[in-house]
C-alpha positions as CSV (number, residue, x, y, z in Angstrom):
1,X,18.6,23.1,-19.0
2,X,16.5,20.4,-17.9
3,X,17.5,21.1,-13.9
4,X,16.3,24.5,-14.9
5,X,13.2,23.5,-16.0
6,X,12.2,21.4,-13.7
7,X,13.2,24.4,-10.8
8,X,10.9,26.5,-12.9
9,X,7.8,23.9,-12.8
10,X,8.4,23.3,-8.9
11,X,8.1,26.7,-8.1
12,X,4.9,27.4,-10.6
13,X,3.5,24.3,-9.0
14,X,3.8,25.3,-5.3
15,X,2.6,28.9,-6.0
16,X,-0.2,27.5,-7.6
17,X,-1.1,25.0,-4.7
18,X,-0.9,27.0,-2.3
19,X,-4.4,28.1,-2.2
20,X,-6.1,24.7,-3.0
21,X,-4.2,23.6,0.1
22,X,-5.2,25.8,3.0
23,X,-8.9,25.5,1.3
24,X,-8.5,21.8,1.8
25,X,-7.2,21.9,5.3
26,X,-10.3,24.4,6.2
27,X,-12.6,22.4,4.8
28,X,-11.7,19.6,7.1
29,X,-10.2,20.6,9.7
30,X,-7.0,22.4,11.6
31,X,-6.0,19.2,13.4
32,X,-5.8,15.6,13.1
33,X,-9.1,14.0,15.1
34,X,-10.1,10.4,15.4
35,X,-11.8,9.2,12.7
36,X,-14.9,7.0,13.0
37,X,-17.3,5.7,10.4
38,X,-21.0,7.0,10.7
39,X,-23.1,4.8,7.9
40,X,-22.2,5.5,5.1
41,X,-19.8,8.3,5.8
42,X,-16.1,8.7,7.8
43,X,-16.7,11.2,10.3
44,X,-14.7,13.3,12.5
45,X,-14.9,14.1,16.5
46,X,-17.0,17.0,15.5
47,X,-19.2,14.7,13.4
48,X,-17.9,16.5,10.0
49,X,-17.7,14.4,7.3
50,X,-14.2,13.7,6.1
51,X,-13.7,12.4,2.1
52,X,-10.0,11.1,1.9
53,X,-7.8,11.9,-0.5
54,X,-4.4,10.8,-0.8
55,X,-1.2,8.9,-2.4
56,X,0.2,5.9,-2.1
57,X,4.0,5.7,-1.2
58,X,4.3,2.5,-3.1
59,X,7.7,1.7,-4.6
60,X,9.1,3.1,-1.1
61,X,8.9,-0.1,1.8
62,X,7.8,-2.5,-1.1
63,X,9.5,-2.7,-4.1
64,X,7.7,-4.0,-8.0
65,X,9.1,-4.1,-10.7
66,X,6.5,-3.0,-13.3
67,X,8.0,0.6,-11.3
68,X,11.4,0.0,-12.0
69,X,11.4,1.3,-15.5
70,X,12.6,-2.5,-16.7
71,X,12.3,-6.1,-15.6
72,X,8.3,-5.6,-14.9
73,X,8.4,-8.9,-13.9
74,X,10.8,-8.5,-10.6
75,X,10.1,-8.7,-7.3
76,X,11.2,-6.8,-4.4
77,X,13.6,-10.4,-3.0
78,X,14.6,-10.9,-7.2
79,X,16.4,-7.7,-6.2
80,X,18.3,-9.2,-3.6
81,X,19.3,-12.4,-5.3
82,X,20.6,-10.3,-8.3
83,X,22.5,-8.8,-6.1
84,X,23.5,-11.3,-4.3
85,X,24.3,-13.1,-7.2
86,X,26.6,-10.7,-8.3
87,X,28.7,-11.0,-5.3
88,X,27.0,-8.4,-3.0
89,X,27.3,-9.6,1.0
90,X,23.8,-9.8,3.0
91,X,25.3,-7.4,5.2
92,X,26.0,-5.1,2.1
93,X,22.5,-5.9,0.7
94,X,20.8,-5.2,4.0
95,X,22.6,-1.6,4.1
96,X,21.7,-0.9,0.3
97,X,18.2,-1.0,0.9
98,X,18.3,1.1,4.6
99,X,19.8,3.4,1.9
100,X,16.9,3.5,-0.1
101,X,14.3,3.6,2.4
102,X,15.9,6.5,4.0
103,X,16.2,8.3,0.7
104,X,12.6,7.4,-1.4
105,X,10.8,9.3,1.1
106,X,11.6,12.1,3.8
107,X,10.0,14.8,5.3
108,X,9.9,16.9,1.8
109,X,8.2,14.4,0.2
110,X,4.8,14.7,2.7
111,X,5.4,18.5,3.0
112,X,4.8,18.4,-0.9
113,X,1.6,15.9,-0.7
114,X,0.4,18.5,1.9
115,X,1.5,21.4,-0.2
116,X,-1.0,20.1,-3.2
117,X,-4.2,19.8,-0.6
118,X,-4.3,15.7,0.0
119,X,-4.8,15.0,3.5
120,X,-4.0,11.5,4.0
121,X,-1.2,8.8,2.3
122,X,-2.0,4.9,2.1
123,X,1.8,3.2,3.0
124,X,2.0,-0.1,1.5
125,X,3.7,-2.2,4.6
126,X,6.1,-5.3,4.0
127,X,5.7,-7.6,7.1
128,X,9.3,-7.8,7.4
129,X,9.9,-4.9,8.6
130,X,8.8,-6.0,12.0
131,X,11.3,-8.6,12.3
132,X,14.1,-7.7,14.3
133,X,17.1,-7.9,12.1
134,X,18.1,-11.6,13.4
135,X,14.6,-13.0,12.9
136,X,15.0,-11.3,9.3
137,X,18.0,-13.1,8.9
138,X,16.5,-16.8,8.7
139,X,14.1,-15.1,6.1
140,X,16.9,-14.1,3.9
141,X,18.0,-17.9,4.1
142,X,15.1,-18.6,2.3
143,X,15.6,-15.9,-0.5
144,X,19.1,-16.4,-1.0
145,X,18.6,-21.0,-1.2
146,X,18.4,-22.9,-4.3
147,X,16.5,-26.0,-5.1
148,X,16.1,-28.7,-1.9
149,X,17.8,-26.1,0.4
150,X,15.1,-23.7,-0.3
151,X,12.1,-25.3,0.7
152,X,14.2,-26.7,4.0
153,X,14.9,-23.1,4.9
154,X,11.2,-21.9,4.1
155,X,10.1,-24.7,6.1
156,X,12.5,-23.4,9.1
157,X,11.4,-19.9,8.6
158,X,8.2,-21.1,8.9
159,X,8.1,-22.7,12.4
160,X,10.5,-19.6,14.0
161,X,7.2,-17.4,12.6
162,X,5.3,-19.8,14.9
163,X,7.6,-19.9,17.5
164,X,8.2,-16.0,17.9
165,X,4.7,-15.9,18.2
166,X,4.7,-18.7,21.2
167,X,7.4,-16.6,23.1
168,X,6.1,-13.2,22.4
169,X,9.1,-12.3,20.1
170,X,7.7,-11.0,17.1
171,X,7.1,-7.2,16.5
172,X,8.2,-7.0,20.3
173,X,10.9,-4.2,19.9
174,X,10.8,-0.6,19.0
175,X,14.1,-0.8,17.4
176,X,12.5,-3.1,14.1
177,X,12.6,-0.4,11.2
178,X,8.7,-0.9,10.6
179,X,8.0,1.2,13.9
180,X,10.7,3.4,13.6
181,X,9.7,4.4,10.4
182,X,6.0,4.9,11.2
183,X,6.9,6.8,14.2
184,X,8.6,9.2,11.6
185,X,5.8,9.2,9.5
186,X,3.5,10.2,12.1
187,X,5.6,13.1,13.0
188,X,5.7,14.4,9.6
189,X,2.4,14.1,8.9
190,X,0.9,15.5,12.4
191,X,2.6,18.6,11.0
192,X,0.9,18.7,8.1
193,X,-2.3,18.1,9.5
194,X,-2.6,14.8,7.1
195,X,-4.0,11.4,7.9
196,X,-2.1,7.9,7.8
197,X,-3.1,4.8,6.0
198,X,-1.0,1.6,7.2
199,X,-1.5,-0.7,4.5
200,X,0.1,-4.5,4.9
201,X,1.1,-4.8,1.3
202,X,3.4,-7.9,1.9
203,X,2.2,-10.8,4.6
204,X,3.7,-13.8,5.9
205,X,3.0,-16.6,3.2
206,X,1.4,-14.2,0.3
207,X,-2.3,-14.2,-0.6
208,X,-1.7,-13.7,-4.3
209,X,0.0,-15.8,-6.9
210,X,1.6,-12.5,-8.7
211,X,5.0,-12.3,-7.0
212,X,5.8,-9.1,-7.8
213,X,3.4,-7.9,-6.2
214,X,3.3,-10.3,-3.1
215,X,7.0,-10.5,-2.9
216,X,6.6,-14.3,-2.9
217,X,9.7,-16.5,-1.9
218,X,8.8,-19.6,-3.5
219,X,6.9,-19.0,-6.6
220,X,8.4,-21.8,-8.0
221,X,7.6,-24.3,-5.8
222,X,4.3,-25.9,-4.6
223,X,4.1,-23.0,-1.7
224,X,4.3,-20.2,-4.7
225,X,1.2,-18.3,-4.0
226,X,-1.3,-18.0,-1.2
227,X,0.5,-20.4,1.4
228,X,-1.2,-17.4,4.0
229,X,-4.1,-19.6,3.2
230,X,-2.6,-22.6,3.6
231,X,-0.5,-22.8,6.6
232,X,-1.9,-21.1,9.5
233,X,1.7,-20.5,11.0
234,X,2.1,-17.7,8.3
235,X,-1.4,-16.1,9.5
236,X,-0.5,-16.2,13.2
237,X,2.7,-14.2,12.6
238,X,0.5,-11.6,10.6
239,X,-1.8,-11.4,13.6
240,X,0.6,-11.0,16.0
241,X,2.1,-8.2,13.9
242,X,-1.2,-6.4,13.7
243,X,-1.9,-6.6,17.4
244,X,1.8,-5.2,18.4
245,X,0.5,-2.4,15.8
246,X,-2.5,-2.0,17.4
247,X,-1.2,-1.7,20.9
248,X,1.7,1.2,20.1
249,X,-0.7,3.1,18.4
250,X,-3.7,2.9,19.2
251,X,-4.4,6.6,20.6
252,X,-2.3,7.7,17.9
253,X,-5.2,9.6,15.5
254,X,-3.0,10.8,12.7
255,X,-3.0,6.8,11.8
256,X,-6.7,7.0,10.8
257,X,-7.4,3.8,8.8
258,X,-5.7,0.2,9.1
259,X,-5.8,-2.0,5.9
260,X,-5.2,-5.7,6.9
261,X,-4.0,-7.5,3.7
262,X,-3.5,-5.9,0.6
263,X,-5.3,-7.5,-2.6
264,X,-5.8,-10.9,-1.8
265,X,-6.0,-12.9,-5.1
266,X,-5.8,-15.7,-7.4
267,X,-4.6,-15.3,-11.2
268,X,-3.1,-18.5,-12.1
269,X,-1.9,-18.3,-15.6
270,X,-2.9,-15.1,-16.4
271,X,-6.2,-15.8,-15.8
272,X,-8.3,-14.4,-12.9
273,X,-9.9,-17.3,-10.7
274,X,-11.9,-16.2,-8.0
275,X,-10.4,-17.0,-4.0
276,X,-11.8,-21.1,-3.1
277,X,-14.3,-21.6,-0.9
278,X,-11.9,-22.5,1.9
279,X,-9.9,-19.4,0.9
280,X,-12.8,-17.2,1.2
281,X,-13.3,-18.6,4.9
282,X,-9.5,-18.0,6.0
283,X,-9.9,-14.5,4.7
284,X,-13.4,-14.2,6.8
285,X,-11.4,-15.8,9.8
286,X,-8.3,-13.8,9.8
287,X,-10.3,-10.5,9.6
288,X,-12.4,-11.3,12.3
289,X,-9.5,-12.5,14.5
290,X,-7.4,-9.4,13.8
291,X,-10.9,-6.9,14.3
292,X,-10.8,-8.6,17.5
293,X,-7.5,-8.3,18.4
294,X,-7.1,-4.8,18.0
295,X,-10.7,-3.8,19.5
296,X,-8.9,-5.5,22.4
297,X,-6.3,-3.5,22.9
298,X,-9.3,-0.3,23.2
299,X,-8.4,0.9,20.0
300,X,-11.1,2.2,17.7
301,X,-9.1,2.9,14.7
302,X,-11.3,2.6,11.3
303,X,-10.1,-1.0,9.7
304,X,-10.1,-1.2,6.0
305,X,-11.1,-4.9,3.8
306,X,-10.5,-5.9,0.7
307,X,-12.1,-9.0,-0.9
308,X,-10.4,-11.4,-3.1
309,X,-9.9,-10.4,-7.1
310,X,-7.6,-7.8,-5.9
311,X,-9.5,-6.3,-3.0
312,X,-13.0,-6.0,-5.0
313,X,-15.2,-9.1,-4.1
314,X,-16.8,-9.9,-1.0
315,X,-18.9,-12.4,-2.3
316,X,-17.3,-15.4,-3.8
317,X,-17.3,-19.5,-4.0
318,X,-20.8,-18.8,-1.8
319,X,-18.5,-17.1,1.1
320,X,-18.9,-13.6,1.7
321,X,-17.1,-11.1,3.5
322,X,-19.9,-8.3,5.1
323,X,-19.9,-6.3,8.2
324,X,-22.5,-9.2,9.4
325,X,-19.9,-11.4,9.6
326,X,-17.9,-10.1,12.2
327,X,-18.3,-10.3,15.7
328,X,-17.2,-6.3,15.9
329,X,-18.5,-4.8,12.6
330,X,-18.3,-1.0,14.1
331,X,-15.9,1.2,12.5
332,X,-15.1,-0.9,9.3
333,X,-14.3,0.5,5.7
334,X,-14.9,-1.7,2.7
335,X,-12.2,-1.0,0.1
336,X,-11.9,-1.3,-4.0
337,X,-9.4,-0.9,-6.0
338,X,-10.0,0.9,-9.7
339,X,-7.8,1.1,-12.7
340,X,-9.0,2.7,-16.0
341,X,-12.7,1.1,-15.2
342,X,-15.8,2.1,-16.5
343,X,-16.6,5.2,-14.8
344,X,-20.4,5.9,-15.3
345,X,-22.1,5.9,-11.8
346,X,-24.2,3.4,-12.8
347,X,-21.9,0.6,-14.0
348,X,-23.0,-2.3,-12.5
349,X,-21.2,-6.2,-12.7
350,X,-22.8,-9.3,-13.0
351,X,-21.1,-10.0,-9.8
352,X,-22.8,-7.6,-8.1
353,X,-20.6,-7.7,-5.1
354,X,-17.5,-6.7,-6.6
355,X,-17.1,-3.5,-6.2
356,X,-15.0,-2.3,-9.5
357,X,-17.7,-0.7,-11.2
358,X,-19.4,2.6,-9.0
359,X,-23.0,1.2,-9.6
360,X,-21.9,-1.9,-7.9
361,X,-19.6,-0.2,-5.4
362,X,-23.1,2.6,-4.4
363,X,-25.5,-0.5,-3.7
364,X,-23.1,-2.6,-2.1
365,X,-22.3,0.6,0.2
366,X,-26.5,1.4,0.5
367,X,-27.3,-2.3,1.3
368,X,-24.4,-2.9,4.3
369,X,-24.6,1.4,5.1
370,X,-20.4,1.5,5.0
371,X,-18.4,3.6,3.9
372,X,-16.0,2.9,0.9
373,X,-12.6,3.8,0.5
374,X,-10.5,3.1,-3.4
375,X,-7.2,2.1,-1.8
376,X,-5.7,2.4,-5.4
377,X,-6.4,4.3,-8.4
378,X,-4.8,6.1,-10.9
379,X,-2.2,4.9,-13.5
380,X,-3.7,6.1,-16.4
381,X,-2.4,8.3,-19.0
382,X,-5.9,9.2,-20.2
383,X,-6.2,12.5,-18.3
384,X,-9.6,13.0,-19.3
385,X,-10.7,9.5,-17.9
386,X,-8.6,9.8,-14.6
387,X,-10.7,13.1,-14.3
388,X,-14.0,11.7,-14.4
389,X,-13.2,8.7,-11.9
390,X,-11.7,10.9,-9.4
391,X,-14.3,13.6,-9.8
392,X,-17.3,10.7,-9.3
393,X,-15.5,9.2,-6.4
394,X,-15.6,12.1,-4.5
395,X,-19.1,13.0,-5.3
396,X,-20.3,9.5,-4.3
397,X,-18.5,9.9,-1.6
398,X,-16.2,7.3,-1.5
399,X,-12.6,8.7,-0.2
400,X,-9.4,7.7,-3.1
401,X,-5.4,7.3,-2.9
402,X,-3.7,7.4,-6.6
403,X,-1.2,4.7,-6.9
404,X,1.5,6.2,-6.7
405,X,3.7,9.1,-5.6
406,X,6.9,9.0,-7.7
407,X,8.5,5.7,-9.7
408,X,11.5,5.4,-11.8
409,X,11.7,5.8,-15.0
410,X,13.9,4.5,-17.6
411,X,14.1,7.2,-20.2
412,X,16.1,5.4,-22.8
413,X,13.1,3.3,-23.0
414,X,10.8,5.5,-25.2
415,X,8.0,2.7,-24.9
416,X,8.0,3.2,-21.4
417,X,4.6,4.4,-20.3
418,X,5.5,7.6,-18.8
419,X,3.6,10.6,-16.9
420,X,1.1,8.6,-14.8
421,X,3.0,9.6,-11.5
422,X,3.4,13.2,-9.4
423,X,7.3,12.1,-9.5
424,X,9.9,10.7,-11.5
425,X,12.9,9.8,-10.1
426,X,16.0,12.0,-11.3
427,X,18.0,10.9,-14.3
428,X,18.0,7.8,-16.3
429,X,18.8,5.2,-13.6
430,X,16.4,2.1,-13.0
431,X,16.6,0.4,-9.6
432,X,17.2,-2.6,-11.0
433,X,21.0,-1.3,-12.5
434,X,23.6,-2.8,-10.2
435,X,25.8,0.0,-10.8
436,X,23.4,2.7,-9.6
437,X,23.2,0.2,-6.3
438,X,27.0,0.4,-6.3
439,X,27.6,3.8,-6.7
440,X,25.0,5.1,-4.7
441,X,23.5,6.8,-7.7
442,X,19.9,5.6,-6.9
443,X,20.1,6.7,-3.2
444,X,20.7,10.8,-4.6
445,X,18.2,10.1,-7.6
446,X,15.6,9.2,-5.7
447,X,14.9,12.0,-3.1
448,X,12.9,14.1,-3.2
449,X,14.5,16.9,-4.7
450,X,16.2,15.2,-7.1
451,X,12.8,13.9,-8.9
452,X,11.2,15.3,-12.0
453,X,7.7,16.9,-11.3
454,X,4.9,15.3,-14.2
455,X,5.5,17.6,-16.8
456,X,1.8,17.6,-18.3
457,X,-0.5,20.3,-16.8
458,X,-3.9,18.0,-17.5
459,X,-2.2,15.6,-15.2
460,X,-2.5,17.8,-12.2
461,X,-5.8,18.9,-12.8
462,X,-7.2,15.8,-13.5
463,X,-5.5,14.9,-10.0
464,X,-6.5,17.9,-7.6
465,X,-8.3,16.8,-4.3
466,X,-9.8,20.0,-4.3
467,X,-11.8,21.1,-7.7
């Protein structure tokens, strides 16, 4: 009965978007064209203004746990030590999750993004994917040590990071998964005339001291959190990765936006401590060095910042981050992240560049004439709410992707907080069961057509790119 149902809902749903789609498309355009930004707005070849509005795939190349159902609290490598604990090979790990990334999103699951009018997704990136599978390797040595042999082998990781780099190793071949599956990407998107955000949601040495969102190695030791900032072998792997990025795509306009480092932040005990002074500076430094880099290689692609308290502030310990501060400030998007804020257009923080609030986000986007994209948004069961944010994001102009496409439900847990998300992954498996692992359970659950549209009609109007 419940299969049935959901059939039933599927088909209503299509039928229904099918309109709103092809009066999305026309409103943009009938083809993917360079984007650029022009003041305040993102532009087109034809000089059209173009307000994105997408999903995230989050849950898909990055995996946290608050997603999972249960165990809100793991990360993406706690997933491989339980497994690994349990007696699971690497080699046996390594093929369980190539499983999963070939089955949490396929072709169907952008033809149905398209299908409801969105023309772009954000893809939250995790930096290992650019490692060829023997560089991951001494990575894995690091996740799968205990006590002194851990920091030895994060230490060794560390300095082959800095020696791919010297011998022009790193993110060299086609063959690492992170290009293959962006190439895929591309192709189903160019299809669907919709627009790709590459977001690096995971970087060498974390910026962040919440681990399951960093997918930090050594939270417990004194590297947990931040060593990005701290060891400058971490941020030369990340700009090498971003400059190999850079140079295969470049021309490539169906990627329309690259988003250096996602959510760079400091949260020590539960409570939020704004990014150092010297943090502040790296952060500065490493944007300008990548900006560089890929206006190097002749590409012009627009290039998305976030700030520190989870990509909102730019100004902070007396360092700011503004398009002044770079030596190529052209084509740069400043980004903010929003969950069940305030949503009167004229909500303004003390901190008045921090971006949360949209009073705050309209002068900061006035005074440095950017545009503004909300890399995350969404979550929120209050339809009502999620309705008025999205709706005044759009009319100030600032382009939105809802965090996030599907997740996995546990629906023995009735306190779960269900229904925030397009997608709920079929039947009552959480990706944190070995068994489902074992059984390959999770791999069938989790496509596409085996997921469980929202249920609650205020949902998808609340979320409709094109009311």
């Amino acid at each position: 009965m419940n299969k049935i149902i959901t059939i039933v809902l599927i088909a209503i749903f299509f039928s229904c978007s099918d309109s709103n789609s092809q009066s999305n498309k026309n409103s943009v355009s009938t083809a993917n064209t360079g984007l650029r930004a022009y003041g305040k707005r993102i532009v087109n070849s034809s000089n059209q203004t173009v307000l994105l509005k997408g999903v995230n795939l989050g849950q898909w190349l990055v995996m946290e746990g608050f997603m999972s159902g249960s165990n809100g609290n793991m990360s993406q490598s706690d997933m491989k030590r339980k497994l690994y604990t349990s007696g699971k090979t690497r080699e046996q790990i390594e093929t369980y999750f190539e499983q999963y990334r070939a089955n949490f999103i396929t072709k169907a699951d952008i033809d149905f993004i398209a299908s409801k009018g969105f023309n772009c997704i954000r893809v939250p990136l995790h930096y290992e994917l650019f490692l060829t599978r023997t560089q991951r390797e001494k990575r894995l040595d690091v996740i799968y040590a205990n006590g002194s042999a851990k920091e030895m082998a994060y230490t060794a990781y560390k300095n082959n990071l800095k020696a791919w780099v010297d011998n022009n190793s790193l993110a060299t071949s086609s063959d690492v998964d992170g290009f293959k599956i962006i190439d895929n990407l591309v192709s189903w998107c160019k299809s669907n005339n919709i627009y790709i955000i590459l977001d690096m949601h995971v970087v060498p040495g974390t910026v962040g001291d919440q681990g399951v969102i960093t997918d930090e190695m050594m939270v417990d030791f004194e590297y947990g959190g931040r060593d990005y900032f701290k060891d400058s072998k971490n941020r030369e792997a990340l700009y090498r990765i971003w400059d190999k990025i850079s140079e295969r795509y470049a021309n490539e306009n169906t990627i329309c936006m690259y988003d250096l480092i996602n959510e760079p932040h400091n949260k020590p005990s539960g409570t939020l401590v704004d990014l150092s002074s010297s943090e502040m500076t790296t952060l500065k430094n490493s944007y300008n060095t990548i900006i560089n880099s890929i206006r190097a290689n002749n590409d012009n692609t627009l290039i998305l910042l976030e700030g520190g308290d989870y990509g909102n502030d730019y100004l902070s310990s007396g360092v700011s981050i503004y398009p002044s501060n770079f030596d190529n400030p052209s084509n740069l998007v400043f980004n903010l992240h929003r969950y069940r804020a305030d949503n009167s257009k004229a909500a303004i923080n003390s901190d008045t560049d921090n971006l949360v609030l949209l009073g705050s986000a309209v002068s900061f986007s006035n005074t440095h004439n950017v545009p503004l994209f909300c890399g995350e948004t969404g979550l929120d069961k209050d339809y009502t709410r999620l309705t008025e944010n999205l709706k005044n994001m759009s009319e100030l102009g600032f382009g939105w992707a809802l965090w996030s496409l599907k997740s996995h439900t546990d629906r023995n847990n009735p306190s779960y907080d269900s229904n925030r998300f397009p997608l709920d992954v079929g039947g009552n498996d959480i990706w944190d069961d070995l068994a489902q692992w074992e059984n390959g359970t999770l791999f069938n659950n989790i496509k596409f057509e085996n997921c469980a549209l929202n249920p609650m009609p205020a949902f998808w109007v609340a979320i409709d790119p094109v009311k």
